[in-house]
PDB file as gemmi writes it, atoms N, CA and C in Angstrom:
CRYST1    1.000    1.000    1.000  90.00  90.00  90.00 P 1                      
ATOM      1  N   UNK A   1      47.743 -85.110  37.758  1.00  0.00           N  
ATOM      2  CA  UNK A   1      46.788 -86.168  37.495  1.00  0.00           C  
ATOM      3  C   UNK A   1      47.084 -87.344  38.421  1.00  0.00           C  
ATOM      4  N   UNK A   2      46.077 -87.920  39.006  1.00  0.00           N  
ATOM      5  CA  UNK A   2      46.411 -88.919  39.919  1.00  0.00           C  
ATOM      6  C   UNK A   2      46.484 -90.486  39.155  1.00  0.00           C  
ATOM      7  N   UNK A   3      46.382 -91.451  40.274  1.00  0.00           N  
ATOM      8  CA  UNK A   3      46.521 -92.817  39.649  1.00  0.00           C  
ATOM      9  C   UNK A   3      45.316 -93.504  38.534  1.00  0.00           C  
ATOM     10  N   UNK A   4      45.544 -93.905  38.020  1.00  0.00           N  
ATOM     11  CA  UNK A   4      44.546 -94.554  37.032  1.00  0.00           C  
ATOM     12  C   UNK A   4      44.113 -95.773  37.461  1.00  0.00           C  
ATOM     13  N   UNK A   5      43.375 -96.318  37.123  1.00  0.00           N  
ATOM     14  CA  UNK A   5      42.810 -97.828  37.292  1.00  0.00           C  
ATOM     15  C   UNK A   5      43.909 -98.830  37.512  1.00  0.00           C  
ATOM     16  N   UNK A   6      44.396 -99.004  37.079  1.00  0.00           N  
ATOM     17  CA  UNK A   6      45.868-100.072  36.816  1.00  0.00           C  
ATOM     18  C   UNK A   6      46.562 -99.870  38.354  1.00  0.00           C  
ATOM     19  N   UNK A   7      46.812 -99.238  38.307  1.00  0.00           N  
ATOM     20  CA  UNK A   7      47.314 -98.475  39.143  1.00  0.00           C  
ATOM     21  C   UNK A   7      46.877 -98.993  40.728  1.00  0.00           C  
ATOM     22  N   UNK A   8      45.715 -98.003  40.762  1.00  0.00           N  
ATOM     23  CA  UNK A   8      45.177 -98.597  42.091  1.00  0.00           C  
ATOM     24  C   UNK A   8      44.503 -99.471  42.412  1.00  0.00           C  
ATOM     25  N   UNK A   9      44.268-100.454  41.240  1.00  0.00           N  
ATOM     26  CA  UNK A   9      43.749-102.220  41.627  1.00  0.00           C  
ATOM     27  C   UNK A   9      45.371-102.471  41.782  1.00  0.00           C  
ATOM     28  N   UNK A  10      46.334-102.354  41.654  1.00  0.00           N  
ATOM     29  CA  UNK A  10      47.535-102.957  41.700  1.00  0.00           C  
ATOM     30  C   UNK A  10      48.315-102.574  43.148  1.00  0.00           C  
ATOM     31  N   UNK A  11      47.781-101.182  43.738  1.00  0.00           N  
ATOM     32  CA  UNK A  11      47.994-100.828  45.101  1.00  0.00           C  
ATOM     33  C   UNK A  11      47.179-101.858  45.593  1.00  0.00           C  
ATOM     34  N   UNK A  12      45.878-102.316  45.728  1.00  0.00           N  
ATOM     35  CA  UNK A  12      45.078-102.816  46.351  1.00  0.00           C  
ATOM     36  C   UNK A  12      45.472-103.812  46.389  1.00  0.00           C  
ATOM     37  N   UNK A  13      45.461-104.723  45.560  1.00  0.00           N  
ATOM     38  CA  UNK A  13      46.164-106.109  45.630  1.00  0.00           C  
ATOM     39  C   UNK A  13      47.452-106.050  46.639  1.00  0.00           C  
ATOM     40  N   UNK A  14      48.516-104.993  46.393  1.00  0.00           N  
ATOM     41  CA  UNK A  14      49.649-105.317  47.561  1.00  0.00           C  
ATOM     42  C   UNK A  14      49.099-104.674  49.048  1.00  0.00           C  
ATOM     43  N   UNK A  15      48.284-103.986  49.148  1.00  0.00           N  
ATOM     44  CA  UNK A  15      47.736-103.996  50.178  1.00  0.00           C  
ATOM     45  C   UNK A  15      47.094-105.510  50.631  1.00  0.00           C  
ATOM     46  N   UNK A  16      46.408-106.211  50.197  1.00  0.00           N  
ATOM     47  CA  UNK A  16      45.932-107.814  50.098  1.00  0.00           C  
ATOM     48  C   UNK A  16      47.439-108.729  50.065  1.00  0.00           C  
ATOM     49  N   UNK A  17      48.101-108.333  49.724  1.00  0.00           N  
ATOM     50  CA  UNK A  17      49.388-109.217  50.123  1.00  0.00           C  
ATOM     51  C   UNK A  17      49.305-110.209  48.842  1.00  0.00           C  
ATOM     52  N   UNK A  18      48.450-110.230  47.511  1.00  0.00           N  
ATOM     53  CA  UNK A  18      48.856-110.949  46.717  1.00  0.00           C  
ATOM     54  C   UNK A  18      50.138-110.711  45.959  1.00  0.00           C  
ATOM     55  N   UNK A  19      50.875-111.540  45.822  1.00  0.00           N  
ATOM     56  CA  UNK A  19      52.429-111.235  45.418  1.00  0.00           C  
ATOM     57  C   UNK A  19      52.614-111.254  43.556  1.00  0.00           C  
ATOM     58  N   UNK A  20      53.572-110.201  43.307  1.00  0.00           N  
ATOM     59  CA  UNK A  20      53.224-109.976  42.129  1.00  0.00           C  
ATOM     60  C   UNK A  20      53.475-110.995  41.214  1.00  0.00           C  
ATOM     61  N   UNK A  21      53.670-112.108  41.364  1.00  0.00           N  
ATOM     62  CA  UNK A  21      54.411-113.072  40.723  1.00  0.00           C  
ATOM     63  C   UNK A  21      53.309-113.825  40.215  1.00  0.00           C  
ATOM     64  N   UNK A  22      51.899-113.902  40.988  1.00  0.00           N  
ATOM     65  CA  UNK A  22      51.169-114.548  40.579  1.00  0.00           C  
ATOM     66  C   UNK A  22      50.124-113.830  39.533  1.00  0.00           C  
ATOM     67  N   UNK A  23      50.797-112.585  39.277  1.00  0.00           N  
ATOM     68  CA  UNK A  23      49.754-111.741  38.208  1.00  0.00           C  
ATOM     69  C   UNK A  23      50.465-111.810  36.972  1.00  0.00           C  
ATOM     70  N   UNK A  24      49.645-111.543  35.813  1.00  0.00           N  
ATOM     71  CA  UNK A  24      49.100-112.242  34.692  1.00  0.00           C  
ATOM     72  C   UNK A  24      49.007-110.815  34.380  1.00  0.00           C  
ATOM     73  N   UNK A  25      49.554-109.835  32.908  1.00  0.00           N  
ATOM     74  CA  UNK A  25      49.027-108.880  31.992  1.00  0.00           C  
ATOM     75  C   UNK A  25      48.497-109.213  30.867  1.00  0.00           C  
ATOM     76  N   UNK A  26      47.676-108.669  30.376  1.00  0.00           N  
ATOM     77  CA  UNK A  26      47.353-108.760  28.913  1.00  0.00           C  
ATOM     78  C   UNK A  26      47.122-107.353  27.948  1.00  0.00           C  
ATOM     79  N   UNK A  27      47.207-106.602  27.294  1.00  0.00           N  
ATOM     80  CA  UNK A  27      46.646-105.717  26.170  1.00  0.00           C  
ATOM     81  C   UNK A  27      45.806-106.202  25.937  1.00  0.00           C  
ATOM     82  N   UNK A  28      44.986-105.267  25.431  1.00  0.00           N  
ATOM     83  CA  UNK A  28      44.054-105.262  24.542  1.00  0.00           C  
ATOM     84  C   UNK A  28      43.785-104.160  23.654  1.00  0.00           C  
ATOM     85  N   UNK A  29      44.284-104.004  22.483  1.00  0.00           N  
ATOM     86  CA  UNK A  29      44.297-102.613  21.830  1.00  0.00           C  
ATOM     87  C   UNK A  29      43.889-103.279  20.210  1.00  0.00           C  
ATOM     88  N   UNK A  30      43.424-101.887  19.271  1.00  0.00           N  
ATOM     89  CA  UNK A  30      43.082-102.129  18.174  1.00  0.00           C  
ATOM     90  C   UNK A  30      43.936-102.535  17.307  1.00  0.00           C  
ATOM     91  N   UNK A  31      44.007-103.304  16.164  1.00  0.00           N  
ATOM     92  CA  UNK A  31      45.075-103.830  15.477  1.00  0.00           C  
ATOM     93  C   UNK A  31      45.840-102.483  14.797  1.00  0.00           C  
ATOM     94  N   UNK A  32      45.191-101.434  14.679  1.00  0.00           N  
ATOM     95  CA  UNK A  32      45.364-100.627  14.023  1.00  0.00           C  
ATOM     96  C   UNK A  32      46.730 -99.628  14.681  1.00  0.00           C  
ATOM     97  N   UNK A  33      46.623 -99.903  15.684  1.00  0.00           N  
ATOM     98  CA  UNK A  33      46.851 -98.643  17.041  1.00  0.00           C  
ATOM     99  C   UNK A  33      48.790 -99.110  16.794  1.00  0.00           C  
ATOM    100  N   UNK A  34      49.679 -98.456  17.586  1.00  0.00           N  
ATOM    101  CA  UNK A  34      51.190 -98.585  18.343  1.00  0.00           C  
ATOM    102  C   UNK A  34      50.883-100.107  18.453  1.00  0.00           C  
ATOM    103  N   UNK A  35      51.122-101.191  18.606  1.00  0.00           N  
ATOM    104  CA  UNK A  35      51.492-102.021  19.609  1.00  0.00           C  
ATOM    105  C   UNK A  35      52.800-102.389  20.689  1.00  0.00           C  
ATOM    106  N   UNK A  36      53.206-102.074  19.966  1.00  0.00           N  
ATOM    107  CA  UNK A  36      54.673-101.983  20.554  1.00  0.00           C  
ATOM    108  C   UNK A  36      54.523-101.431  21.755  1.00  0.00           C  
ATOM    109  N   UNK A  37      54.053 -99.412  21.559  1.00  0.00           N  
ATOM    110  CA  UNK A  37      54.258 -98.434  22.087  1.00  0.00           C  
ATOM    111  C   UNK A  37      53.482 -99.520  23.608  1.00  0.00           C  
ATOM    112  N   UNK A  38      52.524 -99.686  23.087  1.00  0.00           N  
ATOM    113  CA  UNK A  38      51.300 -99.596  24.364  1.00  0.00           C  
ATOM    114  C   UNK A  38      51.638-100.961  25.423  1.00  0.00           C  
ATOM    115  N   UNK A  39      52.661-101.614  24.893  1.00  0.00           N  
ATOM    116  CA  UNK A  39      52.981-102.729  25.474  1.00  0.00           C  
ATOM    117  C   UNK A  39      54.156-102.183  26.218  1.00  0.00           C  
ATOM    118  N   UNK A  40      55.079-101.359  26.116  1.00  0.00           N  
ATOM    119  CA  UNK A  40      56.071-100.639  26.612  1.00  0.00           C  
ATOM    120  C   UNK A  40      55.688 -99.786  27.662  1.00  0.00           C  
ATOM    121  N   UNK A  41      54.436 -99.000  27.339  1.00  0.00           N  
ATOM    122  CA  UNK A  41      53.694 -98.345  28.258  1.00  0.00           C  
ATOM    123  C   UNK A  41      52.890 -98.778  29.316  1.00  0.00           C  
ATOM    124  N   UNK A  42      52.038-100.030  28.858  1.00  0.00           N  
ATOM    125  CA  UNK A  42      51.457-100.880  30.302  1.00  0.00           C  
ATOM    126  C   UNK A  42      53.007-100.770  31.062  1.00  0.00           C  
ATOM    127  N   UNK A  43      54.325-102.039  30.854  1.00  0.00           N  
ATOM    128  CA  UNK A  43      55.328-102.135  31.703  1.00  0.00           C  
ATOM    129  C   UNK A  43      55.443-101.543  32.182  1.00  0.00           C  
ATOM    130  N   UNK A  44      55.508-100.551  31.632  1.00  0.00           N  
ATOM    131  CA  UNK A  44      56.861 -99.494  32.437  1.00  0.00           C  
ATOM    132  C   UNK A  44      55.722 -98.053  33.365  1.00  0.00           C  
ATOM    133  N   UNK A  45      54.662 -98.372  33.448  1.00  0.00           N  
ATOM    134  CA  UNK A  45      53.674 -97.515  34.346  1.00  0.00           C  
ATOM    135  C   UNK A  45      53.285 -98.534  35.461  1.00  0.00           C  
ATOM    136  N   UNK A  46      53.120-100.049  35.169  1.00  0.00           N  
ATOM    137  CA  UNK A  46      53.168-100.589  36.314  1.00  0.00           C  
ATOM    138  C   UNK A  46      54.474-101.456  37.024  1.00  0.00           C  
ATOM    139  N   UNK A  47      55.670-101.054  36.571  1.00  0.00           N  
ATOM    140  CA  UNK A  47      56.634-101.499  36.904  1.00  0.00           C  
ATOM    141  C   UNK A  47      56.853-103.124  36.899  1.00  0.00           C  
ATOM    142  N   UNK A  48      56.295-103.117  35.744  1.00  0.00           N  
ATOM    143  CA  UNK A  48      56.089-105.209  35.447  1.00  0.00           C  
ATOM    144  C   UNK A  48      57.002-105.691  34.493  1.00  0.00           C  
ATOM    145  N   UNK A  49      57.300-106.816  34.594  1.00  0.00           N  
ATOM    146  CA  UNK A  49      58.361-106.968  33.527  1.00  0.00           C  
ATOM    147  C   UNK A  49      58.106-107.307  32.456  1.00  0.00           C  
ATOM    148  N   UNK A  50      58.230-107.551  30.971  1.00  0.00           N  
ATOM    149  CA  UNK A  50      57.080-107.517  30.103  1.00  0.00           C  
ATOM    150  C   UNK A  50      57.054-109.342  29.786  1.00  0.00           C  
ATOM    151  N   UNK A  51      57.821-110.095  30.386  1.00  0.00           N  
ATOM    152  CA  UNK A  51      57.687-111.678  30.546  1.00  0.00           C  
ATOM    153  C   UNK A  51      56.372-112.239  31.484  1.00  0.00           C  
ATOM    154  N   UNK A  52      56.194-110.785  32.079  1.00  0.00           N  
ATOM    155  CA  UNK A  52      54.656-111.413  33.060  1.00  0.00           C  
ATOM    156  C   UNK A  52      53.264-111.093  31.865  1.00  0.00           C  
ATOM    157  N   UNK A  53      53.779-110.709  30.852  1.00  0.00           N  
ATOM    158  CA  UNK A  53      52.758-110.280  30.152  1.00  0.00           C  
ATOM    159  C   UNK A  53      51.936-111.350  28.769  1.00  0.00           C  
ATOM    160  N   UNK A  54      50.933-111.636  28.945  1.00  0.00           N  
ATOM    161  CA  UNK A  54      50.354-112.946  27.864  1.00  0.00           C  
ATOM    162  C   UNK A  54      50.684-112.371  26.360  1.00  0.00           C  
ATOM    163  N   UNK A  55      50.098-112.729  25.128  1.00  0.00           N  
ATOM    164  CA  UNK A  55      50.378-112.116  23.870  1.00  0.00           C  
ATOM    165  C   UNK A  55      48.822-111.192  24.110  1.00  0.00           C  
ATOM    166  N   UNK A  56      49.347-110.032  23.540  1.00  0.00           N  
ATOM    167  CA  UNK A  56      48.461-109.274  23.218  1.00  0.00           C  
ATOM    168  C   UNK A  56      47.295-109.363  22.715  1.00  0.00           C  
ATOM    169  N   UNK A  57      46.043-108.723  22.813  1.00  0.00           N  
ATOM    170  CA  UNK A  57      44.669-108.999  22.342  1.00  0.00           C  
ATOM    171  C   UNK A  57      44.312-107.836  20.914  1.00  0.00           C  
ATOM    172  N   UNK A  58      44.648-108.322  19.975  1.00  0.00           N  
ATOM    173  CA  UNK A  58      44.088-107.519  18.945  1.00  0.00           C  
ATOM    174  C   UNK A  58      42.748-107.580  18.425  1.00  0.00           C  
ATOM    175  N   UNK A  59      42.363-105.854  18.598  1.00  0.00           N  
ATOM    176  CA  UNK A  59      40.724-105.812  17.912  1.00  0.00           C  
ATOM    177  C   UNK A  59      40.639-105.616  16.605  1.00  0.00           C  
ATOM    178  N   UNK A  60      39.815-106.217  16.270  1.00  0.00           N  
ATOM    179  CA  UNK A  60      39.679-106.392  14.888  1.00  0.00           C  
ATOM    180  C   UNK A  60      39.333-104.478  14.127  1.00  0.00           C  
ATOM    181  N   UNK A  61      39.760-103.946  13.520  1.00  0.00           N  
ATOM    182  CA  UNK A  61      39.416-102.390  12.644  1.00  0.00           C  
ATOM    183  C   UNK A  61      38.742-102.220  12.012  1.00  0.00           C  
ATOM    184  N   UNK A  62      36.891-102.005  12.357  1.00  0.00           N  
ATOM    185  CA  UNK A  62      35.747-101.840  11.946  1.00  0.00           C  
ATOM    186  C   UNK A  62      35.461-100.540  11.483  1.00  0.00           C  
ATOM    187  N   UNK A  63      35.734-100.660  10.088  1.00  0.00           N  
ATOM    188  CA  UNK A  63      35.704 -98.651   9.582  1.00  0.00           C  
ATOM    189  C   UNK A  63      34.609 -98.048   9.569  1.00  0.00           C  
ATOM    190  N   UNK A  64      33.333 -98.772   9.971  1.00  0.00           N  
ATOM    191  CA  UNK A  64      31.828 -98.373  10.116  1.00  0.00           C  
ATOM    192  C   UNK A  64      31.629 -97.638  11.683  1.00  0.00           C  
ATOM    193  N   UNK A  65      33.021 -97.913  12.122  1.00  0.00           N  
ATOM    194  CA  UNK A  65      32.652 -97.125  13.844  1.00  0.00           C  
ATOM    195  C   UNK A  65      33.192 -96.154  13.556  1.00  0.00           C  
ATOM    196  N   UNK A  66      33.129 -95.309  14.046  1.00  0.00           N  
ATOM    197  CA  UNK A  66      34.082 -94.177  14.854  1.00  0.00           C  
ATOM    198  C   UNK A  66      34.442 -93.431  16.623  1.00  0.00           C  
ATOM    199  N   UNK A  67      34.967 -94.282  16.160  1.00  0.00           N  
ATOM    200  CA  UNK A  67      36.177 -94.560  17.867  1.00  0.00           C  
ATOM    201  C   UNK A  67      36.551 -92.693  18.164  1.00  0.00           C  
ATOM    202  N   UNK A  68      36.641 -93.155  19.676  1.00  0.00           N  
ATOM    203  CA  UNK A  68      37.212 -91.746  19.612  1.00  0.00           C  
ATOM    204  C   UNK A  68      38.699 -91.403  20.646  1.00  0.00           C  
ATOM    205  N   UNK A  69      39.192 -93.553  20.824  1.00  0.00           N  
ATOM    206  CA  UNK A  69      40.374 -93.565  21.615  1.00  0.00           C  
ATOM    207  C   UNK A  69      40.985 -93.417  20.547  1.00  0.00           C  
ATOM    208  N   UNK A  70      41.546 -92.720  19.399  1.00  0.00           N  
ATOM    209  CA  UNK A  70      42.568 -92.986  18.207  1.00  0.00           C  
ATOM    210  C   UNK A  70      43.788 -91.948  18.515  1.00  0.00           C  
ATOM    211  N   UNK A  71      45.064 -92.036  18.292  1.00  0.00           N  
ATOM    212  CA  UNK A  71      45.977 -90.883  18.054  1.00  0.00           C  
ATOM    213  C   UNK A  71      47.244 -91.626  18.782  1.00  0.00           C  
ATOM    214  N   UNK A  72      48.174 -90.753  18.872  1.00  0.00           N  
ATOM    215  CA  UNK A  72      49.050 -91.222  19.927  1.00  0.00           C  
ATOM    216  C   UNK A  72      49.138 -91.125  20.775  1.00  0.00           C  
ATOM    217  N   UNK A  73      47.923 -91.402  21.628  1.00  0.00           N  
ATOM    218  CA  UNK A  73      47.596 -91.521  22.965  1.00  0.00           C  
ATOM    219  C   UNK A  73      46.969 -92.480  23.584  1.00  0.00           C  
ATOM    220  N   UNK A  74      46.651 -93.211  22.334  1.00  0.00           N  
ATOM    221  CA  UNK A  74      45.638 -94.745  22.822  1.00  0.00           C  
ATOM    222  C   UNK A  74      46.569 -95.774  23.276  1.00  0.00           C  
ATOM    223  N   UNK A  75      46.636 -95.971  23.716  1.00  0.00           N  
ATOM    224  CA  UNK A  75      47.336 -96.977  24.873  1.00  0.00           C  
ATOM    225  C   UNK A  75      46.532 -98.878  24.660  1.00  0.00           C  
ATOM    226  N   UNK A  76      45.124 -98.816  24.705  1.00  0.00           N  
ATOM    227  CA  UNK A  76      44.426 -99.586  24.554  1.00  0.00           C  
ATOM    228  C   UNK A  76      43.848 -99.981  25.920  1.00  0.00           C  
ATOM    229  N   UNK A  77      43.626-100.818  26.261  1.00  0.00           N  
ATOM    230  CA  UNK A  77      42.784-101.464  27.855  1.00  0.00           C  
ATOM    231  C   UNK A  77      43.982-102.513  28.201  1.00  0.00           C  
ATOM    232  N   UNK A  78      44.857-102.373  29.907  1.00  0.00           N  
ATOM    233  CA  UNK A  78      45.327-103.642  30.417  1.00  0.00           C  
ATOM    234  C   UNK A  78      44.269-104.351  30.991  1.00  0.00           C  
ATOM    235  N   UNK A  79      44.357-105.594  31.236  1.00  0.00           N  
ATOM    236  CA  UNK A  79      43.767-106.831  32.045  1.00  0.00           C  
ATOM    237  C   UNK A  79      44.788-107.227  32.638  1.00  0.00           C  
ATOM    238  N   UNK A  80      44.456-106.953  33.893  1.00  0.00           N  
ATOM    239  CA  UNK A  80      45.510-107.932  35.047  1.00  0.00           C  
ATOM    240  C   UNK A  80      44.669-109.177  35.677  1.00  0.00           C  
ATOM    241  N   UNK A  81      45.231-110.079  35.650  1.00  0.00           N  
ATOM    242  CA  UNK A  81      44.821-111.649  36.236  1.00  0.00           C  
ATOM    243  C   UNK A  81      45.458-112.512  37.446  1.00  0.00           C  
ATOM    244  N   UNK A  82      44.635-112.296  38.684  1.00  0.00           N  
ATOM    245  CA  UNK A  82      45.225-113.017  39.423  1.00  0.00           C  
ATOM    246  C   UNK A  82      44.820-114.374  39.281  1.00  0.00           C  
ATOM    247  N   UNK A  83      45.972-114.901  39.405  1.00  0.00           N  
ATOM    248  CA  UNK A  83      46.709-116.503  38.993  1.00  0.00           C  
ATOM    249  C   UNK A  83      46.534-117.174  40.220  1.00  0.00           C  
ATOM    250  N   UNK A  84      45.532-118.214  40.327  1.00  0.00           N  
ATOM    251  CA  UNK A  84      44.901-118.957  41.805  1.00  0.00           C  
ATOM    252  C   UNK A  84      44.298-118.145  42.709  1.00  0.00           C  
ATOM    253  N   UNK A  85      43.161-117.706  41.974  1.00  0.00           N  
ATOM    254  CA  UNK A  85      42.512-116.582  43.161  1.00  0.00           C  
ATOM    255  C   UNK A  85      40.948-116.627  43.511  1.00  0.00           C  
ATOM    256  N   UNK A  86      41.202-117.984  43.573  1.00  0.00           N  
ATOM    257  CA  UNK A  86      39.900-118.808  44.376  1.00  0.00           C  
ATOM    258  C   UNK A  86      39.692-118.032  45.947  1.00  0.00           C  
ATOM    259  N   UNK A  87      40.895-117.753  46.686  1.00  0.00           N  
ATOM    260  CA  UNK A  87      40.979-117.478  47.739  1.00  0.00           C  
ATOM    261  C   UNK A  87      40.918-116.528  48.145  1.00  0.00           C  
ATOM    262  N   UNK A  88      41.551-115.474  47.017  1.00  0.00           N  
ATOM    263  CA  UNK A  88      41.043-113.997  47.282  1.00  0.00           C  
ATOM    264  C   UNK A  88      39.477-113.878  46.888  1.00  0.00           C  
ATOM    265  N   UNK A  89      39.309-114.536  45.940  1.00  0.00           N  
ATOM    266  CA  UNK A  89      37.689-114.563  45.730  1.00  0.00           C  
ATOM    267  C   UNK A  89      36.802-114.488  46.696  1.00  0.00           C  
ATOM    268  N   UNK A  90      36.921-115.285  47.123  1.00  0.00           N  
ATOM    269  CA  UNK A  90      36.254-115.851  48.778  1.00  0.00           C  
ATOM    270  C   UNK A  90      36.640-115.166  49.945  1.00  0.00           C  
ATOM    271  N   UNK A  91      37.360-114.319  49.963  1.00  0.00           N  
ATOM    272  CA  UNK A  91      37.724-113.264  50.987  1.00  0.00           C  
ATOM    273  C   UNK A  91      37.074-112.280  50.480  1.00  0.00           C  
ATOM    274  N   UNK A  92      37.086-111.797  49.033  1.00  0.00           N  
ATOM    275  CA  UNK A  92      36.634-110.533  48.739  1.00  0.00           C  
ATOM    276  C   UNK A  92      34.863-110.682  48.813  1.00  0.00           C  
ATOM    277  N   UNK A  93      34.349-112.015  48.541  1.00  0.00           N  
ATOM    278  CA  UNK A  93      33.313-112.392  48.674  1.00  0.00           C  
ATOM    279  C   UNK A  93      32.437-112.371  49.718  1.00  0.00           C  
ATOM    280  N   UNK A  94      33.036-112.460  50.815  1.00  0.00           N  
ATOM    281  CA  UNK A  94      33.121-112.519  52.569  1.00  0.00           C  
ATOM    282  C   UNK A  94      32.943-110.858  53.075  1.00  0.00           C  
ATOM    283  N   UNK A  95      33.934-110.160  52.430  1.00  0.00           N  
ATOM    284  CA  UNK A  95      33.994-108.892  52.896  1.00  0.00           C  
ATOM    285  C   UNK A  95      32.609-108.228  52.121  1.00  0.00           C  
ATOM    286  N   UNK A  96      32.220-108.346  51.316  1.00  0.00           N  
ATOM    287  CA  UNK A  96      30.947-107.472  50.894  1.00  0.00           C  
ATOM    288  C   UNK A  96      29.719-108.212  51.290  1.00  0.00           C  
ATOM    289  N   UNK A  97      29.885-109.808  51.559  1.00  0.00           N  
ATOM    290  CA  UNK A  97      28.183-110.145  52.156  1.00  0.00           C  
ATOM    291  C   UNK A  97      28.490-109.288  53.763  1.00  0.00           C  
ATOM    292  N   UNK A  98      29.511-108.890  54.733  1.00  0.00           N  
ATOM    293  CA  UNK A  98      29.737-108.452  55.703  1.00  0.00           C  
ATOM    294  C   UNK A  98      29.239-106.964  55.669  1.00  0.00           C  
ATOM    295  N   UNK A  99      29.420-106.490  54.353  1.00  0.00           N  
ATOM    296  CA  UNK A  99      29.014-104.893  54.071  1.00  0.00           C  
ATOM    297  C   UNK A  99      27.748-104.641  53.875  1.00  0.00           C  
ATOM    298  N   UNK A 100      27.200-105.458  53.093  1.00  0.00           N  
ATOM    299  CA  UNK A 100      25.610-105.418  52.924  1.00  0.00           C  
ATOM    300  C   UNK A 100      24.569-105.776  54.028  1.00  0.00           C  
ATOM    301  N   UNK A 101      25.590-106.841  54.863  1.00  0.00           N  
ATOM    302  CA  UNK A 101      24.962-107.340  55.996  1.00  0.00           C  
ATOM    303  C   UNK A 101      24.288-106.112  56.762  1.00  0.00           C  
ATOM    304  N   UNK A 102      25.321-105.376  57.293  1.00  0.00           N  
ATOM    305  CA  UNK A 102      25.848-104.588  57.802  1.00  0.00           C  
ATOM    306  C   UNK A 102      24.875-103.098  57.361  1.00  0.00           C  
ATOM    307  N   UNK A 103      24.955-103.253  56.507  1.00  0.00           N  
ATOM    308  CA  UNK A 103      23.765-102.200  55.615  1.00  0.00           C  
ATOM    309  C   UNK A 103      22.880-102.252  55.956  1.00  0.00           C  
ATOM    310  N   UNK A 104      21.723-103.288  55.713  1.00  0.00           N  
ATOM    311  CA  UNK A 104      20.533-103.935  55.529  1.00  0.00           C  
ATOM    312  C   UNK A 104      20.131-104.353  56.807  1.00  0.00           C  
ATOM    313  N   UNK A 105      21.415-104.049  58.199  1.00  0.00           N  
ATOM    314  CA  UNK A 105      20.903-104.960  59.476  1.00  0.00           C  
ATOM    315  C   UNK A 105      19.402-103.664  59.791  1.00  0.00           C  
ATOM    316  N   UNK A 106      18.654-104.175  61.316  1.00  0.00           N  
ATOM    317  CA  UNK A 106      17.778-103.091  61.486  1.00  0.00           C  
ATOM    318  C   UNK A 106      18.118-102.766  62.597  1.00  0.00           C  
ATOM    319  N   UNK A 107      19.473-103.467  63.216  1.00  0.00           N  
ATOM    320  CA  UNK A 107      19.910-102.990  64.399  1.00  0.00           C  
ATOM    321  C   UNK A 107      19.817-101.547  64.449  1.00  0.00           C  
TER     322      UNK A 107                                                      
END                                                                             
């Protein structure tokens, strides 16, 4: 099985040279779920230390749904946050009006 999401936005970024210091984790998993587990598991799959990580996002346990992330395998959703990224913004912003440009020319 190859890389997951996490994963390769987190290659991409060190390809971009943003340094990991300025990233930001969060969870987000059901109140119901591991927490522990899944907070152990973001770390230690993206090699982060778990002090870069905010407090966890608990979802509230709506027994009228039926979910079908449940078991011991739900992990929940990370959010990674780059921290002052006005600048990558505006680079990444730059690079796709350049792509569409580029698209759309009739050269």
């Amino acid at each position: 099985m190859g890389p997951g999401p996490a994963e390769v936005y987190l290659a991409w970024l060190d390809l971009l040279r943003v340094e990991r210091e300025r990233l930001r984790f969060n969870v987000m998993i059901h109140e119901n779920a591991d927490i522990e587990g899944a907070e152990r598991y973001w770390a230690d799959l993206i090699g982060a230390d778990t002090s870069a990580f905010n407090k966890t996002t608990l979802k509230k346990h709506n027994p009228k749904t039926v979910r079908k992330n449940t078991g011991d395998a739900y992990r929940g959703c990370l959010v990674i946050k780059v921290l002052k990224g006005a600048e990558l913004y505006r680079r990444i912003e730059g690079w796709w009006c350049g792509i569409v440009g580029a698209a759309t020319s009739t050269d």
